[in-house]
N, C-alpha and C positions, 0 to 999 in steps of 0.2 A: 504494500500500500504506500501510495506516496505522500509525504507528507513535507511540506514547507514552515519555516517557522521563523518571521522575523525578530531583531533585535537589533537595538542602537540607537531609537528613535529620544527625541527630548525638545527640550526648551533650549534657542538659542541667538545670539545676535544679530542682527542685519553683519554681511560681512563673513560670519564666521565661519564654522564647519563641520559637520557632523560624518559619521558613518554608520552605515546602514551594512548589518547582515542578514544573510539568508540560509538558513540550515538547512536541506535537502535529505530526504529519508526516501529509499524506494528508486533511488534512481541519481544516474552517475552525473553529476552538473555537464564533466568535462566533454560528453555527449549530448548534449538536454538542448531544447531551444528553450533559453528561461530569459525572463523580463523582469524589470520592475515600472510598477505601476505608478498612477499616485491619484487623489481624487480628494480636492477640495470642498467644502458644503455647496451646496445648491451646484455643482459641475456634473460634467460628464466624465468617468473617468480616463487619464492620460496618460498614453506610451511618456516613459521616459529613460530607457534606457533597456539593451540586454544583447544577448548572442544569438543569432539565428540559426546557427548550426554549432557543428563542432569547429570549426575553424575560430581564429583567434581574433577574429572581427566582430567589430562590435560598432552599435548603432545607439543614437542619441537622440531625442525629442529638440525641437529646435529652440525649446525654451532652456536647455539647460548644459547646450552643446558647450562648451570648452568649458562648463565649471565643473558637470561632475563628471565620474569616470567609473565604466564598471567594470571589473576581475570575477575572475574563477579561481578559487583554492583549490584543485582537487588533494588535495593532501585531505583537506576539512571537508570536503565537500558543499564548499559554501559558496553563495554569489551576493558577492559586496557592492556597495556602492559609495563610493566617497564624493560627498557634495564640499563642493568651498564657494566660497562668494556665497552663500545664499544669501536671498531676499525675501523679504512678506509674503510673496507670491508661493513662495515654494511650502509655504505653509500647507499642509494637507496629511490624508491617511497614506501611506506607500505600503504599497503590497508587491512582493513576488509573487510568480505566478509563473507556471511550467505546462508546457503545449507537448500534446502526447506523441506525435510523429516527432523524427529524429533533425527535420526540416523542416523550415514553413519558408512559400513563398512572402515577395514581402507584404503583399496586403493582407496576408493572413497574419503576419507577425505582430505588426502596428496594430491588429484589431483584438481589445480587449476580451470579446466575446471567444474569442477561437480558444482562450487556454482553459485548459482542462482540472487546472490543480492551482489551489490560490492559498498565499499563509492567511494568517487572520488579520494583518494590519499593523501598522504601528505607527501614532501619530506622530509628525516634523511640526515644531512653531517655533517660526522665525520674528519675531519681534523687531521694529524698527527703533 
């Protein structure tokens, strides 16, 4: 069974910088097509970041392109995310979330509905 489980989430300054993990149970990150979400009140929820395959590429929402950056431990089997510069905006719940094919083209990877496996969340407030 597969199971995701974030952690890292908090309270922090306009500016500062937080990291976000993803615990993965049930299946190998360093194969996965895994994402991290994020979804503010009253939003729709939004790609912001993850791997589409096994290759070591990796894709950005364009609200958050050059501040954060995501990794795969497969040592831990986790998928991080390290945000800097955040701002107010970035305020919101972020979830990982894991698509069951080994690939996703890319308008199946950007679309929240297509993954199969989601942690439970963990709130970012960014504070100005």
């Amino acid at each position: 069974q597969v199971q995701l489980v974030e952690s890292g989430g908090g309270l922090v300054q306009a500016g500062g910088s937080l990291r976000l993990s993803c615990a993965v149970s049930g299946r190998t990150v360093s194969s996965s097509v895994i994402s991290w979400f994020r979804q503010a009140p009253g939003k729709e929820r939004e790609f912001v970041a993850g791997f589409r395959d096994s290759t070591s590429n990796t894709y950005y929402g364009s609200s958050v392109k050059g501040r954060f950056t995501v990794s795969r431990d497969n040592a831990k089997n986790t998928v991080d995310l390290q945000m800097n510069s955040l701002k107010p905006e970035d305020t919101a719940v972020y979830y990982c979330a894991l698509y069951a094919a080994r690939r996703a083209i890319i308008t199946v990877f950007y679309n929240a509905d297509s993954y199969d496996h989601w942690g439970q969340g963990i709130q970012v407030t960014v504070s100005s």
